[in-house]
C-alpha positions in Angstrom: 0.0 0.0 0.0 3.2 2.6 0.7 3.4 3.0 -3.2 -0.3 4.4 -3.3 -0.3 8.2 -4.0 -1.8 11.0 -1.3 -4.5 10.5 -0.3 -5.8 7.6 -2.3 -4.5 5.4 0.7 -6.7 7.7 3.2 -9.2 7.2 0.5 -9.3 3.4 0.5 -8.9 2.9 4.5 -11.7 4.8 5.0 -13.9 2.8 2.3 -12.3 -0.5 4.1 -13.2 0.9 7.7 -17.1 1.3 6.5 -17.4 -1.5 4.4 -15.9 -3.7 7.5 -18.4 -1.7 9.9 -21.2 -2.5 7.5 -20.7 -5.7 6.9 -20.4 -6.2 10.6 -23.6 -4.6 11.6 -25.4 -6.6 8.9 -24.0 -9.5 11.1 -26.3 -8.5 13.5 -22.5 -7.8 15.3 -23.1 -5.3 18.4 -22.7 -1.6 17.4 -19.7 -1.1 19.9 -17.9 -4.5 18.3 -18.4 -3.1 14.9 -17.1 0.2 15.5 -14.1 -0.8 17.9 -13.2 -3.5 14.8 -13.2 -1.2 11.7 -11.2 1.2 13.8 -9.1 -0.9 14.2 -8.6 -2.0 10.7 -8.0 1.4 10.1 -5.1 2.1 12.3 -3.7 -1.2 10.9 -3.7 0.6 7.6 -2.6 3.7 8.4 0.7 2.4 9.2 1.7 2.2 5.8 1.9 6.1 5.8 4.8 7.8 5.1 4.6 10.5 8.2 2.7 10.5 11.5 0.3 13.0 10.5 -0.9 11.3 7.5 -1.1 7.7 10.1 -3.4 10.0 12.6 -5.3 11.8 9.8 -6.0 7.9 8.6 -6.6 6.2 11.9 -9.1 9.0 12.9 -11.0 8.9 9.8 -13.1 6.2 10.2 -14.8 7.4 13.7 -14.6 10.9 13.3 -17.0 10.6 10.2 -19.0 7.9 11.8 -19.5 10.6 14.3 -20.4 13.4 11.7 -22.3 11.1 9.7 -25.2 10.6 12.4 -24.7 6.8 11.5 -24.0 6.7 14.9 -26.9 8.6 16.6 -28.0 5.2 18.0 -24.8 4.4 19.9 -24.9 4.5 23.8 -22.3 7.0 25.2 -20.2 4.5 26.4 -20.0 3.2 23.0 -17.1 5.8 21.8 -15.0 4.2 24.3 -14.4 1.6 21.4 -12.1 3.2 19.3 -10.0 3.9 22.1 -9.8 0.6 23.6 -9.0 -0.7 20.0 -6.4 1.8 19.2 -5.3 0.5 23.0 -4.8 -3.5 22.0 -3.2 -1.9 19.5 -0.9 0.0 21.2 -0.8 -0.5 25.0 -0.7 2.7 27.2 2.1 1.1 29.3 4.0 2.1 26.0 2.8 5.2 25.2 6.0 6.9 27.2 7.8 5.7 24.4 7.5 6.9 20.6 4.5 6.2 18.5 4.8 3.5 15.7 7.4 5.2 13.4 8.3 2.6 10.6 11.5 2.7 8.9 11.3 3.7 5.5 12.0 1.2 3.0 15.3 1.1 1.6 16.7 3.7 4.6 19.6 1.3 5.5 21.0 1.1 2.1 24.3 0.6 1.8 24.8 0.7 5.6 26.8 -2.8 5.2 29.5 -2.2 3.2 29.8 1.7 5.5 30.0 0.1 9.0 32.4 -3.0 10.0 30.1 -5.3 11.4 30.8 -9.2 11.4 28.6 -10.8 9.2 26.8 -13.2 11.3 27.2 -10.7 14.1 23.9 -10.3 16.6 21.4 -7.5 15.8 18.6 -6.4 17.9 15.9 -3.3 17.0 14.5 -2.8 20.4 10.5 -1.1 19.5 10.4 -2.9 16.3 6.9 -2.3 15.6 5.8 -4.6 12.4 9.3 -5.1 11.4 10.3 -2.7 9.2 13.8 -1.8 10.1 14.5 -5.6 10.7 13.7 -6.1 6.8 15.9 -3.8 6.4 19.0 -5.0 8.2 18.0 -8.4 6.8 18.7 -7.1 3.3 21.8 -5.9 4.7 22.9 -8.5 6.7 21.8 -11.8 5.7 23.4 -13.8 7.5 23.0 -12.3 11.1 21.1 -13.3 14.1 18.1 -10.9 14.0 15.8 -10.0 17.1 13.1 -7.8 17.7 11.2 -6.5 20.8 8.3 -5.7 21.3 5.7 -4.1 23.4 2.2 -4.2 22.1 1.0 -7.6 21.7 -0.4 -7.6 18.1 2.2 -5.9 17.2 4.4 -8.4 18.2 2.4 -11.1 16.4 2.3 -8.9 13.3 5.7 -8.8 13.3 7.2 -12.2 14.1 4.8 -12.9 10.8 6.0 -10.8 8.7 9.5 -11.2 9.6 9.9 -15.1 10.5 13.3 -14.8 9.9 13.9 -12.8 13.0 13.7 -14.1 16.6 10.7 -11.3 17.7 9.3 -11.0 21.1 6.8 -9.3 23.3 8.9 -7.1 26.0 9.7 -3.8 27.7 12.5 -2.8 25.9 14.2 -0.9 29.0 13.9 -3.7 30.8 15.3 -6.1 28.2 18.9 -7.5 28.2 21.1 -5.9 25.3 24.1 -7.2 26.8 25.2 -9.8 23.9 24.3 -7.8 20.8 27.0 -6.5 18.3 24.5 -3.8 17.0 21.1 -1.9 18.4 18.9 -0.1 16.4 16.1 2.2 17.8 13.4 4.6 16.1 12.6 6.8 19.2 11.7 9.9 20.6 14.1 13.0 20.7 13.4 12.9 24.9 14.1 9.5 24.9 17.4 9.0 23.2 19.4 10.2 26.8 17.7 7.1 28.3 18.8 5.1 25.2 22.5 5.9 25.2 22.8 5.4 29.5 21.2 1.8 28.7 23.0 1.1 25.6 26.6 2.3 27.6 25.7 0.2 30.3 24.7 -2.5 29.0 26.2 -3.4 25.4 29.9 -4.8 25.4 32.9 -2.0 24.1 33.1 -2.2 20.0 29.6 -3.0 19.5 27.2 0.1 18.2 24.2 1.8 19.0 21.9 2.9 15.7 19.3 5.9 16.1 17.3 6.8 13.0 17.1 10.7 12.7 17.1 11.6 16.3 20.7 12.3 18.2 22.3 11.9 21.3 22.6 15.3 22.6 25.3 14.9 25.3 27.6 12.2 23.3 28.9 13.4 19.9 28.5 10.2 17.6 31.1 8.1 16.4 29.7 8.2 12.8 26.4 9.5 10.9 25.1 7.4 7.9 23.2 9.7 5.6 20.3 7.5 4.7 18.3 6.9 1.1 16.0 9.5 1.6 18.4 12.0 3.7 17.9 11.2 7.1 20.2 10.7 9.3 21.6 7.3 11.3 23.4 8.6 13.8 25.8 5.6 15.3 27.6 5.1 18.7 30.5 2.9 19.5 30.5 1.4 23.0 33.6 1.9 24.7 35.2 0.2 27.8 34.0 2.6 30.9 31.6 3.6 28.8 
């Protein structure tokens, strides 16, 4: 869906989200059921955006116009709570501290393997890997590596180890995961967040192996090297170091 042009993707989610609700509520399937499932069918779509805003304007679609439509006068208050305890399965609140589902762009980590020395079969970990996209990624990179994902949300997780069975991916807190043993770790994060990152990552990962953060920095450690990615961003990379 990522190749479909703005905003035929918004376009075609939304259709999805009321034919899914419609079918559903011809089911005889209870209003708050129907509306809580074609929400989330929406947000499952919306993550092939290309930018957060265009994922939110998608995901909201569907029960905003439900809501202007008066499709919905019938619905019990309570009822609205739905959508929110879809988008919540989706992506627990226990996680919500951390960033939002930010895929890696496809092709972003091209080239990065013949740029960084890496063993080969070395052991790579992209703690928050969301549905996988940054392990597909180093895959194509790194075929022959030992891949692992982690994961908070649930489906997520199950989405992921589906899409990516080539990769050892598993529901967990990723602060409160071990990194010690990994060669490389790769995070998509917050800008708040990455001072947390780098204290864990120094603490925890053994000297030579390196820390990868798509487009946001570490403000108080200069980085040991910045990959200039596909599409410009920046991979801004940290060697471990002993005492460090």
């Amino acid at each position: 869906m990522t190749s479909l042009r703005w905003p035929m993707l918004a376009l075609l989610a939304w259709g999805a989200c009321w034919g899914a609700f419609a079918a559903l509520r011809a089911q005889d399937t209870p209003a708050a059921v129907a509306v809580a499932l074609a929400t989330l069918l929406g947000a499952a779509i919306a993550f092939s955006a290309s930018t957060p805003w265009r994922r939110l304007f998608i995901a909201s679609g569907f029960p905003l116009s439900l809501a202007l439509s008066g499709a919905a006068s019938g619905l019990p208050g309570w009822a609205w709570l739905a959508p929110l305890a879809a988008l919540a399965i989706l992506y627990p609140v226990g996680a919500w501290r951390d960033a939002p589902l930010f895929p890696t762009p496809k092709g972003a980590l091209r080239g990065l393997a013949a740029q960084l020395s890496l063993p080969a079969d070395g052991r790579f970990l992209d703690a928050g890997c969301g549905l996988g996209d940054a392990l597909i990624e180093l895959r194509r990179e790194f075929p022959r590596a030992a891949l692992s994902g982690i994961e908070w949300s649930g489906l997520l997780r199950l989405l992921c180890s589906l899409r990516c069975r080539f990769a050892s991916v598993r529901r967990a807190d990723m602060w409160s995961a071990d990194w010690s043993g990994f060669d490389l770790v790769y995070v998509f994060q917050r800008p708040e967040s990455m001072e947390r990152v780098i204290a864990k990552a120094s603490g925890e990962l053994r000297p030579g192996a390196w820390l990868a953060s798509l487009e946001f920095e570490v403000g108080s450690r200069r980085p040991t090297w910045v990959f200039v990615c596909a599409d410009g961003r920046p991979l801004w990379l940290y060697r471990m170091t002993a005492g460090r």
